[in-house]
C-alpha positions in Angstrom: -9.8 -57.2 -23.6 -11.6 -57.0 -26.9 -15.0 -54.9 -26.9 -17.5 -56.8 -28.2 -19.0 -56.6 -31.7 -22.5 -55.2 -31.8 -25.0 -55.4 -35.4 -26.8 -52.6 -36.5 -29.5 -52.8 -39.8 -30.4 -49.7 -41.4 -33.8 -50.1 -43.5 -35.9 -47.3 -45.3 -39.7 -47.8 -44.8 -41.0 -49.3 -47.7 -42.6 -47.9 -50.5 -45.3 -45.3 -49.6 -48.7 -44.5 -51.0 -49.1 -40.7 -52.6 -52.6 -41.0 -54.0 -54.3 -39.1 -51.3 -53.9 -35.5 -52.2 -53.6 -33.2 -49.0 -52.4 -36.0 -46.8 -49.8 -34.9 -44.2 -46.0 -36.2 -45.2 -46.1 -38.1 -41.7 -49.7 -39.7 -42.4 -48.5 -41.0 -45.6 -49.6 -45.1 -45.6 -47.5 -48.0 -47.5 -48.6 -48.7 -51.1 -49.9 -52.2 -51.9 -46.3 -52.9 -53.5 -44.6 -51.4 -49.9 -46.9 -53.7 -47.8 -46.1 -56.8 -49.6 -42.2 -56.3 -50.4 -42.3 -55.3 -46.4 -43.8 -58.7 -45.9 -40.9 -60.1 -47.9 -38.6 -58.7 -46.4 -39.5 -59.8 -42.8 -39.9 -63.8 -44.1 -36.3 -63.5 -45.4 -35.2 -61.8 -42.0 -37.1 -64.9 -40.0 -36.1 -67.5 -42.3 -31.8 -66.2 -41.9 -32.4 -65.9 -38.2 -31.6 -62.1 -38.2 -34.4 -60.4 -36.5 -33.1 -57.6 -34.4 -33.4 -57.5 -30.5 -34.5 -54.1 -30.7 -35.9 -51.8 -33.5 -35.8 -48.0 -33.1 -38.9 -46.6 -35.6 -39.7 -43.3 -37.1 -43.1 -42.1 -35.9 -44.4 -41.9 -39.7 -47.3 -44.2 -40.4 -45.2 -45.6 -43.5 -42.1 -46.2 -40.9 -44.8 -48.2 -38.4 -46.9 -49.6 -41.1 -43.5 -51.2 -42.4 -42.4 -52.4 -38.9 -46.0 -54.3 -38.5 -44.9 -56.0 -41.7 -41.7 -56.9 -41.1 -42.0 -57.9 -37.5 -45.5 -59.1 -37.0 -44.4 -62.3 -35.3 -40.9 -61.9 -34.1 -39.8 -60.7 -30.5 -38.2 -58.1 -30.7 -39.1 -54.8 -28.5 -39.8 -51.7 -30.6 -39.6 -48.0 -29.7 -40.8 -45.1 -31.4 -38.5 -42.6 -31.7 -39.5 -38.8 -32.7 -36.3 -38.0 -33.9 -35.8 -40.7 -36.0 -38.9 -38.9 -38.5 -37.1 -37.1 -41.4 -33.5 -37.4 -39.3 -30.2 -36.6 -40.2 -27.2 -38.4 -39.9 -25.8 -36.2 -36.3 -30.0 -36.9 -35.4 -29.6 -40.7 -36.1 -26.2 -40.5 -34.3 -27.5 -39.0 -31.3 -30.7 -41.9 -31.7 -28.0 -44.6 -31.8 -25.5 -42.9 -28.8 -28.9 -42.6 -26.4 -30.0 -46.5 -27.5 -31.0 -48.6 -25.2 -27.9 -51.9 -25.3 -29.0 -54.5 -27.9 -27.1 -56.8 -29.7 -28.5 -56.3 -33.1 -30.5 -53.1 -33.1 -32.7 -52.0 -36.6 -33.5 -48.6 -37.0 -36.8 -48.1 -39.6 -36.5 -44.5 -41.1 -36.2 -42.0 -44.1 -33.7 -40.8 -46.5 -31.3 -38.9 -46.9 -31.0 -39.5 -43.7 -30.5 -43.5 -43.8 -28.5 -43.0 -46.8 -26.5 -40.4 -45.6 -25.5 -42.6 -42.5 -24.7 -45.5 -44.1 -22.2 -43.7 -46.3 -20.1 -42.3 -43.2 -20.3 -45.8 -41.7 -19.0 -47.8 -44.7 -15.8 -47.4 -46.0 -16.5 -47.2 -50.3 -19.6 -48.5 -50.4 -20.1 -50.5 -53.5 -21.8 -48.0 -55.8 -23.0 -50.2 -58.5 -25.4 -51.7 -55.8 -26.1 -49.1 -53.5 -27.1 -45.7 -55.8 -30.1 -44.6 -53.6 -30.8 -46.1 -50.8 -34.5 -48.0 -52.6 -37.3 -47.9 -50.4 -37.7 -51.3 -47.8 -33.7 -51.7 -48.6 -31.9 -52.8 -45.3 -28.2 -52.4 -45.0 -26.4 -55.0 -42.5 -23.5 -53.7 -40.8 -21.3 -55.1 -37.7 -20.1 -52.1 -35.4 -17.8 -51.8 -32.2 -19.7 -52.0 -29.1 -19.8 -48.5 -28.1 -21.9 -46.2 -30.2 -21.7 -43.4 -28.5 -19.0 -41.7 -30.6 -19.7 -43.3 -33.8 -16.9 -42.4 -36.4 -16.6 -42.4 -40.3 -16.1 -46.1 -41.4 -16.9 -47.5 -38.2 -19.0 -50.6 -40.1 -18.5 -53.1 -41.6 -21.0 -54.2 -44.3 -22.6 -57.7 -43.9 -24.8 -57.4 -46.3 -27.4 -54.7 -48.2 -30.5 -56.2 -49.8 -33.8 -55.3 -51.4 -37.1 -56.6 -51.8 -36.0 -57.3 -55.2 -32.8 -59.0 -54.6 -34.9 -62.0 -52.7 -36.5 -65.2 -54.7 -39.8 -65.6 -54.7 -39.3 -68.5 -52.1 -36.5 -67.0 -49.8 
């Protein structure tokens, strides 16, 4: 019997407000720009019915500040992870592996870390789109069902989009 498919969405808070000098890294708020393209991002999720099940967020106020924005209406549970603040990729791996079963899980975090993670899971990522993983960008990927030993090129990219890459009427 075939395991069953599972979806996972990798998305880097969005962009992040450096004005107040002597502000802790993890206190850092969104910008104006990050609240509204986070905004944008969450009425393009709604409107293509891909809200995740369960989203798995870094403890930073930028990482919770964009989940409020993205998610403010939709019903999906949310958990605050510790580890996921500043992770790396055998961090987010261990995140993933102890998960609680969703379907389509999100996890809201931080490069390198997202980055980093998303390159092991995708077999030759398309460069000339992805260079940096931009702030509120969300990578799409369908997995195998168990994510407890999660190996290189174990996704398959759906889709990878920005705040820019959606009209101004998604």
């Amino acid at each position: 019997m075939a395991s069953k498919l599972r979806e996972l969405m990798l998305l880097r808070h969005a962009k992040s407000d450096w004005k107040e000098d002597g502000l802790a890294d993890i206190d850092r708020p969104l910008s104006d720009k990050g609240k509204k393209n986070a905004a944008k991002l969450g009425k393009w999720l709604n409107k293509h019915n891909l809200m995740p099940d369960l989203i798995l967020v870094s403890p930073a106020l930028r990482a919770q500040q964009t989940l409020r924005r993205i998610c403010n209406e939709c019903s999906a549970t949310a958990i605050t992870v510790e580890a996921l603040y500043l992770a790396d990729v055998a961090q987010l791996k261990q995140v993933l592996a102890e998960a609680p079963f969703a379907e389509r899980i999100m996890l809201i975090g931080h490069n390198p870390g997202l980055e980093s993670l998303f390159n092991l899971l995708v077999a030759k990522p398309d460069t000339s789109h992805v260079q940096l993983f931009p702030t509120c960008g969300m990578a799409h990927l369908i997995m195998p069902s168990d994510w407890k030993s999660i190996e290189p090129m174990d996704g398959k990219l759906q889709q990878f989009i920005t705040p820019k890459d959606i009209k101004n009427n998604p």
